[in-house]
BAPA-581398 format. One record per residue: residue in three letters; x, y, z of N, C-alpha, C in turn. Coordinates in steps of 0.1 Angstrom, whole numbers, plus 5000, padded with zeros to 4 digits. Layout:
alaXYZXYZXYZ/...
***
This chain:
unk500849885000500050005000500950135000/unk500650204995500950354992501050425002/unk501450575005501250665010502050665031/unk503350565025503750535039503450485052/unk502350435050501750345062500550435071/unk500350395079499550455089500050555099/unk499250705093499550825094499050855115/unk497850805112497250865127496250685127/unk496550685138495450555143494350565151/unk494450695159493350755163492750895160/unk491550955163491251085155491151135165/unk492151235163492351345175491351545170/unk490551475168488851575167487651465166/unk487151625178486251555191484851575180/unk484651425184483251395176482051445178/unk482051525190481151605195480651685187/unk481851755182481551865179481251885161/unk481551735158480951705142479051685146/unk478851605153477651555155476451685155/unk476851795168476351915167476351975158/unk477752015150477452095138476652025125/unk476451915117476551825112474751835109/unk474351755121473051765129472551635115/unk473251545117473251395107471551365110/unk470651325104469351255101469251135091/unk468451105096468150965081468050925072/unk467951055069468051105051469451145050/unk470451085056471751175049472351085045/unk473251115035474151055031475251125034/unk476451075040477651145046478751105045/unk479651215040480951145033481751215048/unk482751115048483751175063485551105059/unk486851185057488151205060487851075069/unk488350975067488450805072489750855083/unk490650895078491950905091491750755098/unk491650725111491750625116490550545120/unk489550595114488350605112487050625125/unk487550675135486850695149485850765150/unk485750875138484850975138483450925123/unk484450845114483750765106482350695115/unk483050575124482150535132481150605142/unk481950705147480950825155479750835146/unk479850885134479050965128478050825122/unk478450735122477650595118476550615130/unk476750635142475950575155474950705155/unk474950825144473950895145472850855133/unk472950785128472250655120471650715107/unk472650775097472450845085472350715072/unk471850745066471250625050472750585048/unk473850625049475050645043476250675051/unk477150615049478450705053480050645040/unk480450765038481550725027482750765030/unk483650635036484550675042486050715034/unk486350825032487650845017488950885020/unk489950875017491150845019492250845009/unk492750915011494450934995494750805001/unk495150785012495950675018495150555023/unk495650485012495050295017495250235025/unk496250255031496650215049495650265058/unk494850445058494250465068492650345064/unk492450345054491150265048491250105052/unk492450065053492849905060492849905077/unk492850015080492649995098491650015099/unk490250115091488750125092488449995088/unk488649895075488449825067488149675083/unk489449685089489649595097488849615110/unk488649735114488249775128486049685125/unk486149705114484349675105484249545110/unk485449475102485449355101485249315118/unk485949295124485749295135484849315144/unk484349425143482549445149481549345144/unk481649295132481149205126481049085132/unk482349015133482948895138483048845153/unk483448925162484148935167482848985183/unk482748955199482149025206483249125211/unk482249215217482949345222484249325233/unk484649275238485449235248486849185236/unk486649075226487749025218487949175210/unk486949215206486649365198488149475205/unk487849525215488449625222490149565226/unk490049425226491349325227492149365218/unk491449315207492349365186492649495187/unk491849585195491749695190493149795200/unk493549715208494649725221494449795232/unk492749795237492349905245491949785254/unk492149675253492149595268492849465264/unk493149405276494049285270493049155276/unk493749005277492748925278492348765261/unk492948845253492848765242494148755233/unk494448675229495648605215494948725207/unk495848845200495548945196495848875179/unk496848785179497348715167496048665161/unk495448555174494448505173493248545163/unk492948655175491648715172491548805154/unk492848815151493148875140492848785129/unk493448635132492648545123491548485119/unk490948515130489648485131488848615120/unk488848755120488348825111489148835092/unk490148755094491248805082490248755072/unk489748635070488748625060487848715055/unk487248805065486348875061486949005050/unk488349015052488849125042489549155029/unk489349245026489749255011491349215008/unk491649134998492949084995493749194998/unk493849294994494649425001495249455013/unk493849455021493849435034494549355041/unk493849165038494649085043496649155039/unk496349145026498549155027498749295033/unk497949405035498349515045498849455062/unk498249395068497749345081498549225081/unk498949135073499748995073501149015075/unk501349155071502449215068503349255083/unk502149335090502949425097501349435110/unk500749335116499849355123500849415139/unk499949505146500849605154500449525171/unk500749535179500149485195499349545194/unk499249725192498049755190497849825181/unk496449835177496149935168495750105174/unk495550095185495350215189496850325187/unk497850245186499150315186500250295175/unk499250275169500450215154500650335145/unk499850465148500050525137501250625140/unk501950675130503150775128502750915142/unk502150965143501351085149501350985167/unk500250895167500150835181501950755188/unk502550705175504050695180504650785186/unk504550905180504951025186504551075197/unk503551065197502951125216503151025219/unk503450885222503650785232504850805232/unk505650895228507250905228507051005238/unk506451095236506551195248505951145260/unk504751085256504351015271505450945281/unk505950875275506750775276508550815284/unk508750925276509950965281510151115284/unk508951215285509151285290507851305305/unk506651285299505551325308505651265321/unk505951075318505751025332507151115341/unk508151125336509351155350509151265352/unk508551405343508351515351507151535354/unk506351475355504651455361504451345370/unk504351345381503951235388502351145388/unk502451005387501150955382500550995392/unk500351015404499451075415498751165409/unk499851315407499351405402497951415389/unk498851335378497651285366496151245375/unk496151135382494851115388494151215390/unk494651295401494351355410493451515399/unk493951495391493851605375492551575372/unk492751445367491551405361490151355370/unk490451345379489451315390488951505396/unk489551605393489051705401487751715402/unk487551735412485751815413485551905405/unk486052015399485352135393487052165386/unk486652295377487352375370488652415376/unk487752505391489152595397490252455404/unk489352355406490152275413491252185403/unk490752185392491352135381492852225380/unk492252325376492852445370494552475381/unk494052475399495252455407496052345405/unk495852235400496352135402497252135390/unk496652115377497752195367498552255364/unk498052445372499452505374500652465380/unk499952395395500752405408501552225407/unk501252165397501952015396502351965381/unk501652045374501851995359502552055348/unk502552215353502752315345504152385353/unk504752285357506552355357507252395347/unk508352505351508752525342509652425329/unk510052335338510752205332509752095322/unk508452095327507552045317507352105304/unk507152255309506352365295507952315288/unk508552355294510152375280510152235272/unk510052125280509752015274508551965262/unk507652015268506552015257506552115245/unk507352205251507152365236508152275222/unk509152225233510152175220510052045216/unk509251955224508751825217507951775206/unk506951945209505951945196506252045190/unk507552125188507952245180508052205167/unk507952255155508052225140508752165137/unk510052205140511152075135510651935141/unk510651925153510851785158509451705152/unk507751795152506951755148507151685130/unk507851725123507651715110508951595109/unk510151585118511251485110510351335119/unk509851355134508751215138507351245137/unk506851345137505151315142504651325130/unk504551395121503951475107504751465096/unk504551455085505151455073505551625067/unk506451615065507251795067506751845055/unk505851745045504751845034503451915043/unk503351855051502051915064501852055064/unk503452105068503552225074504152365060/unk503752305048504452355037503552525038/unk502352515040501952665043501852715054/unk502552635065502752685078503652845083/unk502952935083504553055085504053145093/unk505053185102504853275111504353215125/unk504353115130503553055137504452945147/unk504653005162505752915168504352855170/unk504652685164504552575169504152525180/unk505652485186505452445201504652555212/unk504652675207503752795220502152715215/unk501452705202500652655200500152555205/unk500252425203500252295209500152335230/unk501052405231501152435245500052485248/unk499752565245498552725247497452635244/unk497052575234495752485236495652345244/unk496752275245497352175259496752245274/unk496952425276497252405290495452465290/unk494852525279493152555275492752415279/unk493152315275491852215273492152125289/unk493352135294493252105310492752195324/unk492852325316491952425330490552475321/unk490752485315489552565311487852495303/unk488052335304487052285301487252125311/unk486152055312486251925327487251875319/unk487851805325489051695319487851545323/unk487151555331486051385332485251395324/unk485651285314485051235301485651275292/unk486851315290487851385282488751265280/unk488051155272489151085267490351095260/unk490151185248491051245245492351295253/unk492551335260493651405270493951295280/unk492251215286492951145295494151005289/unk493650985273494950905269496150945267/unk496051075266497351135261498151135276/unk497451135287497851165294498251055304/unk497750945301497750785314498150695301/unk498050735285498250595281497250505276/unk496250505282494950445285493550495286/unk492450395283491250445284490550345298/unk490650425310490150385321489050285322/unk487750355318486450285313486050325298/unk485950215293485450245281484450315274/unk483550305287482050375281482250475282/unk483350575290483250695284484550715277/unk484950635268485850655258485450705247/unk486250675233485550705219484450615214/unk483050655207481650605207482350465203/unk482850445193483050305189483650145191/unk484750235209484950165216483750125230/unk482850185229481150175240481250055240/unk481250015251479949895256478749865246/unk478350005251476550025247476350075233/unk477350085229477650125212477550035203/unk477849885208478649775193477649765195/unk476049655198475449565193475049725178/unk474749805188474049975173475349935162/unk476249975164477349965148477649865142/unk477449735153477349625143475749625134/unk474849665134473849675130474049765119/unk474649845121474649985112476649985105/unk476949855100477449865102478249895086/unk477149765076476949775064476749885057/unk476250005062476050145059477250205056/unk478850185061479650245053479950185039/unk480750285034480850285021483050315020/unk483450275013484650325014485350364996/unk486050484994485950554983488050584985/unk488850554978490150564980490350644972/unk490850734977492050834964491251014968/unk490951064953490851214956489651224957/unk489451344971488151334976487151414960/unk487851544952486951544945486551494932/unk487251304928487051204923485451184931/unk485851164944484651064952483151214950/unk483551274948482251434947481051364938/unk482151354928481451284907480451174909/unk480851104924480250944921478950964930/unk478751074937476851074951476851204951/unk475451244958475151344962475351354975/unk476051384986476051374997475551514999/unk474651485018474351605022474751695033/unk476351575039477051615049478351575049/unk479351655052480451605051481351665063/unk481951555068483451585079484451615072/unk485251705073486451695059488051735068/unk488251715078488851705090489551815090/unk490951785085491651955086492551895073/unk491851875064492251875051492951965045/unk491752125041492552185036493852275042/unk494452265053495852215063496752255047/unk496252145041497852065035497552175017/unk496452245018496552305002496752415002/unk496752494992497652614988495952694988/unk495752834986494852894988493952884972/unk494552864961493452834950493352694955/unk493852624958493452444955492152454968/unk492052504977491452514982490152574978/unk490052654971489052744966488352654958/unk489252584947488552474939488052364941/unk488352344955487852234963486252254967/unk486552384976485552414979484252434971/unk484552514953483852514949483052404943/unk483952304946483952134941482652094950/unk482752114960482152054974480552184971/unk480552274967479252324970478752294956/unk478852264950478452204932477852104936/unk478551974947478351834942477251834959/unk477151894970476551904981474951924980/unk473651854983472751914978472252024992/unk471152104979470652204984470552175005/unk471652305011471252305025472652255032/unk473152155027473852025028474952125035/unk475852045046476552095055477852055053/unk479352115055480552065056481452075074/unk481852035077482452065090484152035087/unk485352095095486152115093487052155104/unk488252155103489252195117490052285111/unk490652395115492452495112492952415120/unk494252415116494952355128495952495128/unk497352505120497752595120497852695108/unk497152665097496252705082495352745085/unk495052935081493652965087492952895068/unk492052865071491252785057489852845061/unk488852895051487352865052486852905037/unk486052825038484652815025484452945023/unk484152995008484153175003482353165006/unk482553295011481053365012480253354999/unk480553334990479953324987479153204975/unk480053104984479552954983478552854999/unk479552945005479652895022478653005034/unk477153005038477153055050477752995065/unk478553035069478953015083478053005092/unk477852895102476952875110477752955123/unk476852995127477353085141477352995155/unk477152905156477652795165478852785165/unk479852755153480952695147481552745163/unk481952885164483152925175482852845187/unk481552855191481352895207481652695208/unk481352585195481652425197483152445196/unk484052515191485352515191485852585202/unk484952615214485352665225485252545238/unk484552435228484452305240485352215233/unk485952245224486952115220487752075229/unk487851945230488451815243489451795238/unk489951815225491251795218491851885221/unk493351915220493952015222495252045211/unk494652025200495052075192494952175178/unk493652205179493052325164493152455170/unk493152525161493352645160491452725159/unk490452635151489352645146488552555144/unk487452585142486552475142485552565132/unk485052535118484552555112483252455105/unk482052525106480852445100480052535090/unk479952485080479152565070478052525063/unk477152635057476152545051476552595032/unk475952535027475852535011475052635009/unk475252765001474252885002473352814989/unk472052864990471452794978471252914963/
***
């Protein structure tokens, strides 16, 4: 497979805040940026006619491809085993038990290079378990972490962060762990950052790091609490598609995806979709490719039909006069559990 392997294994944008803006029904058909496919499935469990999962890279479409198969096959406990969010099962095992179900591709993707886990196989999640690993636990005490994530309220959060988390020996550690260089030669591919300028990095990543631990609850903040233990404590309040109370619904719903490989506005030509995730895509394009995208996306979107989207460090948005901006967009990018965008953008298709 193409495209260097598996970029991200988990989707680090909070599903929340697609679902709200989105506002998926049963009449939709919904195309969604596959990445590691977490939000793919999120958006499945709001039970739309469709979901079309698309992808430049055939590696991210072989860890969705496999994670299916598996809900299929597989009960929830072996499920979450494969998936490396609990142990208890021959992971080898359990992998041969679904390999039949998959496309010849697939199988020689996965035969090749199956990981202990999948939660941490990708280029991006290698990277933060590097910092987890060798910088967070010795200058953060596990106590501390608990004690974070367990706070009663805000202000109590908020002391415990400054007064245990937020040393000066931490911040310097984290500014330069996720600073641009180091991000792009391990975590990101150094074409990522090609319209990146003016813009220290590492203060970024920091500045929304130390926002999303005081300034919104860290309980139920799966997002952070992995970044930050490693682990998903209880599942049920993890990501929808690792739920308890989620699989028998997505095995059900599960035949509803669709998967579409290569350029998203190839995949425009072939449906009418009436909602789209498109993650932080335009990130990576120059400001006409972007434009023609966009104009791509309000042509092929029917009347009303919605896009949602992330900045990370690329300001990007839909032209006015393709795109009205929903006036929610800020105030849901002011609850994001992730701590990494810059924006949070939802639009509708002007008619």
């Amino acid at each position: 497979m193409a495209q260097g392997g598996i970029r991200y294994s988990q989707v680090w944008e909070d599903h929340a805040l697609l679902e709200a803006a989105l506002a998926i029904g049963p009449d939709d058909d919904v195309l969604s940026i596959t990445s590691a496919g977490d939000n793919v499935l999120a958006l499945l469990l709001c039970e739309p006619r469709s979901v079309t999962a698309v992808d430049l890279n055939p590696a991210q479409q072989a860890l969705l491809e496999l994670k299916l198969a598996a809900i299929r096959r597989l009960d929830h406990a072996a499920f979450a085993c494969l998936c490396g969010a609990r142990d208890g099962f021959d992971r080898a095992a359990l992998y041969r038990e679904v390999r039949s179900d998959l496309s010849e591709a697939t199988r020689a993707f996965w035969d090749a290079q199956l990981p202990p886990s999948l939660l941490d196989c990708g280029r991006l999640e290698r990277y933060i378990g590097k910092f987890h690993h060798e910088y967070l636990r010795r200058l953060v005490s596990a106590d501390a972490i608990a004690r974070l994530l367990a706070a009663p309220d805000l202000p109590a959060q908020a002391a415990i962060f400054g007064r245990e988390i937020a040393t000066p020996e931490f911040e310097r550690a984290f500014r330069g762990f996720f600073g641009r260089e180091e991000l792009a030669r391990e975590g990101r591919s150094p074409e990522q950052f090609r319209f990146v300028a003016g813009v220290d990095v590492g203060a970024h990543f920091w500045n929304r790091f130390r926002y999303a631990c005081t300034e919104l609850p860290l309980r139920g903040n799966f997002y952070l609490e992995y970044a930050l233990t490693w682990r998903y404590a209880d599942l049920e309040t993890g990501p929808p598609y690792l739920r308890p109370s989620n699989f028998a619904r997505l095995r059900e719903l599960c035949d509803r995806v669709r998967f579409a490989t290569g350029e998203l506005s190839t995949c425009l030509k072939a449906t009418a979709f009436s909602k789209a995730n498109l993650s932080d895509i335009f990130e990576y394009m120059s400001e006409h490719t972007c434009g023609k995208l966009m104009a791509a996306l309000a042509a092929s979107l029917r009347p009303g039909g919605r896009i949602a989207y992330w900045n990370l460090l690329v300001p990007r948005e839909g032209p006015r006069e393709r795109f009205r901006p929903l006036p929610q967009a800020h105030e849901l990018w002011r609850r994001d559990r992730s701590w990494f965008y810059s924006a949070f953008r939802a639009e509708e298709v002007v008619a």
